[in-house]
N, C-alpha and C positions, 0 to 999 in steps of 0.2 A: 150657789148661783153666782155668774157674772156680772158685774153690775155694764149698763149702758156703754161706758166709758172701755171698759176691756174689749168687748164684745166688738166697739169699731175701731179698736187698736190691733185686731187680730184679723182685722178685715181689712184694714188697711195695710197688711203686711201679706196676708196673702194675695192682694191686689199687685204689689209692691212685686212679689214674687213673680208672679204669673205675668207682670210686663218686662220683669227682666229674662224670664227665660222665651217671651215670645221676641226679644231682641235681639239674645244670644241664637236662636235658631232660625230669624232673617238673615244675620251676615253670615252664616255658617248656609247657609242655603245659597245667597250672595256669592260667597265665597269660592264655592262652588260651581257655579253658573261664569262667574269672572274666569275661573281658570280652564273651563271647557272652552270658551268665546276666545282664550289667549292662546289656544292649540293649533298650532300646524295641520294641514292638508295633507295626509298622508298617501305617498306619492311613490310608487315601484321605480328603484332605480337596480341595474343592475350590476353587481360586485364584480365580474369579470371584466377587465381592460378588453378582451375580445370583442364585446358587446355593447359596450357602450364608449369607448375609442378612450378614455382618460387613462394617459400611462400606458398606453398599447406595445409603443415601441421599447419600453423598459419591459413591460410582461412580455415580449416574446424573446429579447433579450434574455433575461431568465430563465425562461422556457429553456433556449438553446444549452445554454450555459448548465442546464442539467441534463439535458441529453446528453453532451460532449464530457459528462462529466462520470459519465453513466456507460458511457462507451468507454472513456480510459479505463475506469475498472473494470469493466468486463474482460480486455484484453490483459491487464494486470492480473487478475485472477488465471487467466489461463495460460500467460507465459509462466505464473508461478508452478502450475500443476503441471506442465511440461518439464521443467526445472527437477520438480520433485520426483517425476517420473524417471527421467533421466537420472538423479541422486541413487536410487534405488535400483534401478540397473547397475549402476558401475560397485554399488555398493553389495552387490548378492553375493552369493556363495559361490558360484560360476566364476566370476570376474573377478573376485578377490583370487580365488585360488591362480585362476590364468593369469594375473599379474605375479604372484609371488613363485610361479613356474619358473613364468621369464624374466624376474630375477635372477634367480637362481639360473638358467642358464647363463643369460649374459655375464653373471659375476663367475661363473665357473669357465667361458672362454676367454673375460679377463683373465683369471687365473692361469691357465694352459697359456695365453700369449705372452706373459709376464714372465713364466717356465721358458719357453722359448728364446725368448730374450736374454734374460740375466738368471739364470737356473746356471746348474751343476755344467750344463754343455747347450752352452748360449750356442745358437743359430745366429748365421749373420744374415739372412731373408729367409723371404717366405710370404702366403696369399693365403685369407683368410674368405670365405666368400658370405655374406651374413644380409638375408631378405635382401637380395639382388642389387647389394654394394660387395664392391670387392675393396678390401684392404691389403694391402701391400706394405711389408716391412725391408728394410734392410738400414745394415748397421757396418760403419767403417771402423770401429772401432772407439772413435770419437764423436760420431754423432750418431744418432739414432732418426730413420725418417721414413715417418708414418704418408703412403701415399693412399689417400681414401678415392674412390670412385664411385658415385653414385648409381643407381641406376637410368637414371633421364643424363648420367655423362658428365654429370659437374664432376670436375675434380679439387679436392682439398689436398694441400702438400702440409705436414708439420713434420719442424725439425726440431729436435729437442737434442742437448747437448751431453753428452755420457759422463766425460768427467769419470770422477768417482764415485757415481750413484750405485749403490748398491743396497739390497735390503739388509 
Protein backbone atom coordinates (compact mmCIF):
# COMPACT_ATOMS: atom_id res chain seq x y z
CA UNK A 1 0.00 0.00 0.00
CA UNK A 2 0.80 3.71 -0.67
CA UNK A 3 1.03 5.67 2.23
CA UNK A 4 -0.89 9.33 2.15
CA UNK A 5 2.04 11.13 1.26
CA UNK A 6 2.65 9.24 -2.23
CA UNK A 7 -0.79 8.85 -3.09
CA UNK A 8 -0.95 13.18 -3.29
CA UNK A 9 2.55 13.14 -4.86
CA UNK A 10 1.05 11.20 -7.78
CA UNK A 11 -1.78 13.52 -7.90
CA UNK A 12 -0.11 16.15 -7.80
CA UNK A 13 1.91 15.31 -10.86
CA UNK A 14 -0.94 14.02 -12.76
CA UNK A 15 -2.57 17.46 -11.93
CA UNK A 16 0.83 18.87 -13.04
CA UNK A 17 0.45 16.95 -16.19
CA UNK A 18 -3.10 17.46 -17.36
CA UNK A 19 -2.41 21.45 -16.99
CA UNK A 20 0.44 21.26 -18.93
CA UNK A 21 -1.01 19.40 -21.75
CA UNK A 22 -4.44 21.58 -21.52
CA UNK A 23 -1.70 24.62 -22.08
CA UNK A 24 0.11 23.12 -24.80
CA UNK A 25 -3.25 22.42 -26.82
CA UNK A 26 -4.61 26.15 -26.05
CA UNK A 27 -1.61 27.82 -27.94
CA UNK A 28 -1.61 25.17 -30.41
CA UNK A 29 -5.37 25.84 -30.99
CA UNK A 30 -4.27 29.73 -30.69
CA UNK A 31 -1.86 29.13 -32.99
CA UNK A 32 -3.92 28.02 -35.26
CA UNK A 33 -6.80 30.47 -35.15
CA UNK A 34 -3.81 33.38 -35.15
CA UNK A 35 -2.71 32.14 -38.44
CA UNK A 36 -6.15 31.63 -40.23
CA UNK A 37 -7.03 35.44 -38.92
CA UNK A 38 -3.45 36.46 -40.60
CA UNK A 39 -4.52 34.95 -44.20
CA UNK A 40 -5.35 36.97 -47.15
CA UNK A 41 -8.77 37.32 -49.03
CA UNK A 42 -8.43 35.12 -51.75
CA UNK A 43 -9.05 37.12 -54.70
CA UNK A 44 -9.18 35.86 -58.88
CA UNK A 45 -6.76 37.65 -60.78
CA UNK A 46 -6.27 36.88 -64.16
CA UNK A 47 -2.53 35.43 -65.69
CA UNK A 48 -3.09 36.80 -69.15
CA UNK A 49 -1.76 40.54 -69.94
CA UNK A 50 -4.98 40.37 -72.41
CA UNK A 51 -7.20 40.50 -69.66
CA UNK A 52 -6.23 42.08 -67.09
CA UNK A 53 -3.97 44.96 -69.16
CA UNK A 54 -0.50 44.40 -66.74
CA UNK A 55 2.27 43.98 -69.36
CA UNK A 56 -0.23 44.03 -72.37
CA UNK A 57 2.05 45.83 -74.62
CA UNK A 58 5.05 43.42 -73.99
CA UNK A 59 2.60 40.24 -74.31
CA UNK A 60 1.61 41.21 -77.59
CA UNK A 61 4.82 42.27 -78.41
CA UNK A 62 5.84 38.56 -77.95
CA UNK A 63 2.90 37.41 -79.37
CA UNK A 64 4.19 39.18 -82.69
CA UNK A 65 7.64 38.24 -82.32
CA UNK A 66 6.61 34.46 -82.57
CA UNK A 67 4.47 34.73 -85.27
CA UNK A 68 7.16 36.50 -87.39
CA UNK A 69 9.33 34.08 -86.14
CA UNK A 70 7.14 31.18 -87.18
CA UNK A 71 6.55 32.65 -90.58
CA UNK A 72 10.54 32.93 -91.20
CA UNK A 73 10.69 29.21 -90.73
CA UNK A 74 8.10 28.17 -92.52
CA UNK A 75 9.37 29.90 -95.59
CA UNK A 76 12.90 28.70 -94.55
CA UNK A 77 11.71 25.27 -94.66
CA UNK A 78 10.32 25.60 -97.89
CA UNK A 79 12.97 27.46 -99.85
CA UNK A 80 14.93 24.54 -98.39
CA UNK A 81 12.82 21.79 -100.02
CA UNK A 82 12.70 23.50 -103.18
CA UNK A 83 16.64 23.71 -102.94
CA UNK A 84 16.62 20.01 -102.33
CA UNK A 85 14.19 19.37 -105.04
CA UNK A 86 16.09 21.12 -107.48
CA UNK A 87 19.53 19.30 -106.00
CA UNK A 88 17.91 16.15 -107.17
CA UNK A 89 16.85 17.09 -110.42
CA UNK A 90 20.24 18.24 -111.61
CA UNK A 91 21.60 15.35 -109.71
CA UNK A 92 19.55 12.17 -111.67
CA UNK A 93 20.50 9.99 -114.10
CA UNK A 94 18.87 12.05 -116.89
CA UNK A 95 21.02 15.22 -116.31
CA UNK A 96 24.06 13.75 -115.36
CA UNK A 97 24.12 11.82 -118.36
CA UNK A 98 22.95 15.11 -120.68
CA UNK A 99 25.82 16.98 -119.01
CA UNK A 100 28.62 14.52 -119.70
CA UNK A 101 26.91 14.23 -123.50
CA UNK A 102 27.59 17.84 -123.83
CA UNK A 103 30.89 17.56 -122.70
CA UNK A 104 31.90 15.27 -124.70
CA UNK A 105 30.51 17.06 -127.59
CA UNK A 106 31.79 20.33 -126.90
CA UNK A 107 35.42 18.89 -126.12
CA UNK A 108 35.25 16.93 -129.21
CA UNK A 109 34.35 20.26 -131.52
CA UNK A 110 37.31 21.86 -129.38
CA UNK A 111 39.12 19.01 -130.70
CA UNK A 112 38.11 19.25 -134.65
CA UNK A 113 38.73 23.22 -134.20
CA UNK A 114 42.14 22.90 -132.78
CA UNK A 115 42.75 20.21 -135.96
CA UNK A 116 41.58 22.99 -138.05
CA UNK A 117 43.79 25.40 -136.81
CA UNK A 118 47.18 23.92 -135.95
CA UNK A 119 46.72 20.08 -137.40
CA UNK A 120 48.80 18.43 -140.25
CA UNK A 121 46.81 21.24 -142.74
CA UNK A 122 45.99 24.15 -140.74
CA UNK A 123 42.99 26.11 -142.35
CA UNK A 124 43.36 29.75 -142.37
CA UNK A 125 39.27 30.54 -141.73
CA UNK A 126 36.37 29.01 -141.26
CA UNK A 127 32.43 29.20 -139.34
CA UNK A 128 31.53 27.16 -136.77
CA UNK A 129 27.62 27.66 -135.96
CA UNK A 130 26.99 26.23 -132.08
CA UNK A 131 23.19 26.84 -130.33
CA UNK A 132 22.63 29.92 -132.69
CA UNK A 133 26.17 31.64 -132.11
CA UNK A 134 28.30 31.73 -135.04
CA UNK A 135 32.06 31.59 -134.64
CA UNK A 136 34.29 32.77 -137.05
CA UNK A 137 38.04 31.90 -137.32
CA UNK A 138 40.70 33.11 -139.38
CA UNK A 139 44.36 33.19 -139.18
CA UNK A 140 47.25 35.34 -140.86
CA UNK A 141 49.77 33.50 -140.06
CA UNK A 142 50.79 35.58 -136.98
CA UNK A 143 47.80 36.00 -135.30
CA UNK A 144 44.84 34.04 -134.73
CA UNK A 145 41.10 35.78 -134.46
CA UNK A 146 38.32 34.29 -132.90
CA UNK A 147 35.08 36.37 -134.18
CA UNK A 148 32.20 35.15 -131.75
CA UNK A 149 28.52 36.30 -132.56
CA UNK A 150 26.04 35.77 -130.45
CA UNK A 151 22.58 35.15 -131.24
CA UNK A 152 20.73 38.40 -129.78
CA UNK A 153 23.91 40.06 -132.15
CA UNK A 154 26.53 40.84 -129.52
CA UNK A 155 29.73 40.40 -131.09
CA UNK A 156 33.06 39.30 -129.09
CA UNK A 157 36.38 39.85 -131.24
CA UNK A 158 39.59 37.66 -129.60
CA UNK A 159 42.94 37.99 -130.91
CA UNK A 160 45.35 35.66 -129.77
CA UNK A 161 48.87 35.76 -131.07
CA UNK A 162 50.59 32.52 -133.03
CA UNK A 163 54.04 32.88 -132.48
CA UNK A 164 55.25 29.58 -132.18
CA UNK A 165 52.40 27.95 -130.31
CA UNK A 166 52.37 24.62 -131.31
CA UNK A 167 51.08 21.35 -129.58
Amino acid sequence: MKTKKQIETIELEKTRLTITLVFIGFVLFFGIIGINLKADQIVHKFKSPSFNGVGTSSHYLTIENQEHSRKLTIKEEIKALQEEIEREKENSTLARFMRNLESRVYAELSRQLVNNLFGETPQSEGTITLEGNTIEYTSDGVTLTLKITEADGTVTEITIPIGTFTF
